[in-house]
N, C-alpha and C positions, 0 to 999 in steps of 0.2 A: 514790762510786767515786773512788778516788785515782787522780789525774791524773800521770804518768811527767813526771818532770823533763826541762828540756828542755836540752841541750848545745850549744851553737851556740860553744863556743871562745872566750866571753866571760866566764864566771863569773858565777852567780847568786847572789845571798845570799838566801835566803829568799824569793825573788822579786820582790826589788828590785835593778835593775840597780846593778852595781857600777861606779862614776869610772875613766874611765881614767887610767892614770899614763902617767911616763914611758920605763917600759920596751914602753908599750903602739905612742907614739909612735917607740919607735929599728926598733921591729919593721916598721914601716909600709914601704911600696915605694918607689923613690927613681923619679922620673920621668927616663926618657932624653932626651939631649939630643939639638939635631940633626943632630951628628958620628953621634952612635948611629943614630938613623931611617935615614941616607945607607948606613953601613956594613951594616945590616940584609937581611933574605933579603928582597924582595918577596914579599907572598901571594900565594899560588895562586891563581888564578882558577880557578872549577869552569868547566868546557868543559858547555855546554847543548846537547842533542839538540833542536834544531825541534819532532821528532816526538812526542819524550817530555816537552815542557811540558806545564805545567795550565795550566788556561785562565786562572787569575791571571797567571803568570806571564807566558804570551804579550800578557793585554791591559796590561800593564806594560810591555814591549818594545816595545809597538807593530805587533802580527802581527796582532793582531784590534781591530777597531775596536767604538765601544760600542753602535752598530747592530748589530754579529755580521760585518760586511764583514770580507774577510779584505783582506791587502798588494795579491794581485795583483789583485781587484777595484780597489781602488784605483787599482792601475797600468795597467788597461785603460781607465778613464776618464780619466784623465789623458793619453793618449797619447791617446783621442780628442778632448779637447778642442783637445790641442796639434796632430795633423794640421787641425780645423776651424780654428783661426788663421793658421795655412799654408796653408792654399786660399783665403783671403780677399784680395782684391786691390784694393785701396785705389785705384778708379778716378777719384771724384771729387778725389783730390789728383793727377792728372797737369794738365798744360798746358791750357788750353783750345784751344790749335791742336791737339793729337796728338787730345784728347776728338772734335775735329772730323772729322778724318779717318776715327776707329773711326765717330763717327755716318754717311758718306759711304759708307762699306761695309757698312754694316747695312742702307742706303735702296738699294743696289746689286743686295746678295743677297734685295731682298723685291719683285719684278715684280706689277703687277697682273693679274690674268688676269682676264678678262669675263665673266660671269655667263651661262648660257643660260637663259633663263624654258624653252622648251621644247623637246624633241627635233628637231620639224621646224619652231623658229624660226630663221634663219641669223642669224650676226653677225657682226661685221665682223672682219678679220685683221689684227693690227698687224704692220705694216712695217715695216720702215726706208723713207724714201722720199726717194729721191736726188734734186738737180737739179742741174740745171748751166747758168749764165750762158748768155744771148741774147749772141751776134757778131754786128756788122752784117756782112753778105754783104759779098765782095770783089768790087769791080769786075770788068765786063769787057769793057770798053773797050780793043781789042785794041793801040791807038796806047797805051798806059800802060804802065811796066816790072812793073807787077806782073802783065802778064797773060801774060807771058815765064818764069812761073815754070813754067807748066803743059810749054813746051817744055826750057827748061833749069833744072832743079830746083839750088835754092839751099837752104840752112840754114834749119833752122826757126827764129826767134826768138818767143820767148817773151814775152809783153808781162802786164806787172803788173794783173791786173783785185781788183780788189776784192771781197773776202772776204766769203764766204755764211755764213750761220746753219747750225750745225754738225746734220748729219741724223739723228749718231746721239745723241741727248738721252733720259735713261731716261726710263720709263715704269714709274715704282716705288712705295711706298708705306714706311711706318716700320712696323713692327710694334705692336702695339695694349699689348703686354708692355712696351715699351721708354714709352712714353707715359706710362703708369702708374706707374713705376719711382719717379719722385719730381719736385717740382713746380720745381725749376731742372733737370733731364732733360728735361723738359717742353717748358720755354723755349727749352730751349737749340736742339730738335731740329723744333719744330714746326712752321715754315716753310719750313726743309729743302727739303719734295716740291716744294713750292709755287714755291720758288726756280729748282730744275735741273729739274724734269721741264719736258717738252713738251707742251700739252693739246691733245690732237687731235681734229676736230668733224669729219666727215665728212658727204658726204652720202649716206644710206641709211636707204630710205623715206621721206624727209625733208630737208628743207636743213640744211645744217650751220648754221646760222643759229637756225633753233628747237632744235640739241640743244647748241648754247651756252649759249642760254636758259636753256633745261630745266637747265644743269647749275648755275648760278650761281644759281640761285635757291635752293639749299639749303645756301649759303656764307654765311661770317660776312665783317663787311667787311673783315676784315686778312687774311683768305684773300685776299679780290680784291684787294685793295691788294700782294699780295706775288705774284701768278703773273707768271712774266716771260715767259712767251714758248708759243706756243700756233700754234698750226694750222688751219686753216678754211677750209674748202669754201664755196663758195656760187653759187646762183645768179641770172645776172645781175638777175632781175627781184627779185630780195632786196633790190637796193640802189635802187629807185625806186618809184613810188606808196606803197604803204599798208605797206609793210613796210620804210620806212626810218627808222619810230617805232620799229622793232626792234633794228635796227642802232643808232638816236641812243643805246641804252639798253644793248647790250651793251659800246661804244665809253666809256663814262661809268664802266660799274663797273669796266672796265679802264684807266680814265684814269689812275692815278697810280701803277701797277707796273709794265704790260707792256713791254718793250723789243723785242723781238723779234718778229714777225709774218710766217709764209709764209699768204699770202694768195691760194687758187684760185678764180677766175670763169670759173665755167662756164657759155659763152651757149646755152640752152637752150627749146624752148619749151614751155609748159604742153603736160602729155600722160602718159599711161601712169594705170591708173583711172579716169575721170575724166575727169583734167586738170584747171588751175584748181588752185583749194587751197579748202581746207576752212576753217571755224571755228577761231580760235586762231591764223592763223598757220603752218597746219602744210603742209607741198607734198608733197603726196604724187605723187614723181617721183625716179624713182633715177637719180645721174646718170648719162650714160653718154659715149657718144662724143659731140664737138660738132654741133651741127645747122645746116647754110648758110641763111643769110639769118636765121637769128635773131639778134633787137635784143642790141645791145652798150651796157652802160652807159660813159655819157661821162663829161667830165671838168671838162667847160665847160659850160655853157648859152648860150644863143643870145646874150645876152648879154654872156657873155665871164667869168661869175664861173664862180666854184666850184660845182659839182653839191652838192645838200643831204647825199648821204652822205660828202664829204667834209669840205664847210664844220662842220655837227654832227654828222659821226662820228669819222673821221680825226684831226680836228686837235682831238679833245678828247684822246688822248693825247698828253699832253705829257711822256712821257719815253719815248716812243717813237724808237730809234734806227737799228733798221734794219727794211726792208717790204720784203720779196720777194712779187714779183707770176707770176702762172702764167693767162696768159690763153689759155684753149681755145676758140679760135675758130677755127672748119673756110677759112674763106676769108680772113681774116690771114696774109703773111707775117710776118718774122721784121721786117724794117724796120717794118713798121706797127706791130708790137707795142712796137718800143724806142719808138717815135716816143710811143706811148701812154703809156710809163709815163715817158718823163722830161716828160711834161707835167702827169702826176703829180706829180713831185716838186718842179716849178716851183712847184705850186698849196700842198703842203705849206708851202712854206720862204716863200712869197711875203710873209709878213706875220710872220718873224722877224728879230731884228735881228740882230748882228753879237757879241754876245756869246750868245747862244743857238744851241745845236747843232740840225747840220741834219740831217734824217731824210733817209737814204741809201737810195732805191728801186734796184730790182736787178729787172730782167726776166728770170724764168726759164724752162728748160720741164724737163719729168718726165725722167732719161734712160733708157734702154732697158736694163735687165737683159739 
C-alpha cells in the first residue's frame, strides 16, 4: 500500500530531508525586543467561575486540599485554633506577689464546711467569736476625783490598750484542682491555709484538748511547723495530773510555728455521763456555764516555780508572740483575773533575755452579741 506523501512546508526529496539554506533562514521570525514586550496589549486573563472549575483546576489554586478539605474547612479550623490561643493566659509569667494575691482569693472563696456522720448527730457552729480586753474596775473611793465623774460627767478619754488577735481569720481550704495544677503551684500555695486560717478546738463531747490531738496526728511535720495561730478550749483539769503529758505534746508540735494563741479555761467539774474521763484521754463533758468552787489551775506552785503546763508546755513555743487568756470562772472578778494572767506573763518572759521577744498576755472575756 502506498503511503501519501507527507507536506509539512519543508520539502522532501525522495524522503530524505532536504538542507536548509539561506532563504530558509531570512524567512525565520525576528524575536521582539523589550521596547516591543512594554508597548504590547497585555493577555487576557480568562476570568474562572469558582463553581465551573474541574477539580484539577481547583486543587491547583488551592480550593481543595489533597485530603478533599475544601478553603473553608480550612478556615474554620484555623480560627479555632486561633480563638484557643486567645483564651490562653499566660499566668505563670505574672509577678509572684499578684500570683499571690489570686492564690489569697481562691483560699477565700473555698470555706470549709463540716461533715455530718449523721442526721441526729449535732456539730458544732463556726462563729466568729469576739473578745474584748479585761479593764481594771474604777475606783470608788468617793475622797478621789475620779469618782466625781459619776456626778459631773467629763470627756471620755480614750487610753491606748494593746491590740488583740484579729476574730475574724478564715476558716478556708485550697481547692484540690489548684493543688494538682503543677508542682511550683504546689509550692507556692500549700501553706497558705496553714499560715492565715484559725484552727479552732472546741470543747464538745470532749475537751478541746483531745480534738487537737486527734487533729494533729494526721499532719505532716511542715504542716505543724507552719500553723500560726489557733484556738482552744479547755478544761482546767486538762492542765494538771495525768493529762498534762497531753498538753507537753501538743505545745511541742506547735513549738516552732504558732504565734498566735486565744486560749479558754473553763473551771469545771468532772460530770455529765459519768463524769471522770474515759480511756485515751477523752472527757466526756460539754462545756457549759462555769461552776463555783471548782479547782482553778495556777500558775505557781507552792514553791514559787512555774506550774508543769507552763514550764513544759507554754514555754516550749518559742515564737510565740501573742496569748490571750479567757478565764471562766463563776466566782473571779475582773481584778482577779488581770492579777492572774499578768503573773502569767511574768512566768513566760521570766527566764528571757533582753534580746528576745516577750510574749504579750492579754485577759479577755467573750463580748455579748
Amino acid at each position: 500500500m502506498a503511503l501519501d506523501p507527507i507536506d509539512d512546508g519543508y520539502g522532501w526529496d525522495g524522503g530524505n530531508v532536504v538542507p536548509w539554506s539561506s532563504t530558509h533562514c531570512a524567512t525565520q521570525q525576528t524575536v521582539p525586543s523589550l521596547f516591543d514586550v512594554a508597548d504590547a496589549e497585555p493577555p487576557r486573563i480568562k476570568c474562572l467561575n469558582r463553581e465551573t472549575l474541574t477539580e484539577f483546576e481547583a486543587l491547583m489554586l488551592g480550593e481543595i486540599s489533597n485530603d478533599g478539605g475544601s478553603e473553608d474547612e480550612i478556615d474554620i479550623d484555623t480560627a479555632t485554633s486561633t480563638s484557643e490561643d486567645e483564651a490562653f493566659f499566660p499566668f505563670m509569667e505574672l509577678p509572684f506577689e499578684i500570683r499571690l494575691q489570686v492564690y489569697h482569693w481562691l483560699h477565700l472563696m473555698n470555706p470549709i464546711r463540716l461533715t455530718q456522720f449523721a442526721p441526729w448527730y449535732p456539730i458544732p457552729v463556726n462563729r466568729t467569736y469576739f473578745v474584748r480586753a479585761v479593764t481594771p474596775p474604777p475606783p470608788r473611793d468617793p475622797s478621789t476625783p475620779e469618782a466625781l465623774d459619776e456626778i459631773i460627767p467629763r470627756p471620755m478619754v480614750l487610753t491606748a490598750a494593746a491590740p488583740l488577735l484579729s476574730p475574724c481569720r478564715p476558716y478556708s481550704c485550697m481547692p484540690t484542682a489548684m493543688l494538682t495544677a503543677s508542682r511550683q503551684i504546689y509550692y507556692e500555695i500549700r501553706e497558705l491555709p496553714f499560715r492565715v486560717n484559725e484552727f479552732v478546738f472546741v470543747n464538745w463531747f470532749a475537751s478541746g484538748l483531745w480534738a487537737a490531738r486527734s487533729f494533729i496526728r494526721g499532719l505532716r511535720a511542715w504542716q505543724l511547723q507552719t500553723m500560726r495561730y489557733a484556738r482552744l478550749e479547755l478544761l482546767s483539769r486538762d492542765l494538771s495530773g495525768r493529762y498534762v503529758d497531753e498538753w507537753r505534746e501538743l505545745c511541742g508540735t506547735w513549738s516552732g510555728g504558732l504565734r498566735g494563741l486565744r486560749l479558754k479555761i473553763l473551771s469545771a467539774c468532772g460530770g455529765g455521763g459519768g463524769g471522770g474521763a474515759t480511756g485515751g484521754g477523752v472527757s466526756w463533758v460539754v462545756a457549759g456555764s462555769p461552776q463555783r468552787g471548782a479547782p482553778t489551775v495556777g500558775v505557781r506552785n507552792k514553791e514559787g516555780r512555774a506550774e508543769e503546763w507552763i514550764e513544759n508546755g507554754l514555754k516550749q513555743l518559742k515564737r510565740l508572740r501573742c496569748l490571750e487568756v479567757e478565764l471562766s470562772v463563776a466566782d473571779w472578778d475582773d481584778k482577779k483575773k488581770l492579777d492572774w494572767c499578768k503573773s502569767l506573763e511574768e512566768v513566760l518572759n521570766e527566764s528571757k533575755n533582753e534580746t528576745e521577744r516577750r510574749v504579750r498576755v492579754c485577759c479577755v472575756e467573750r463580748t455579748r452579741d
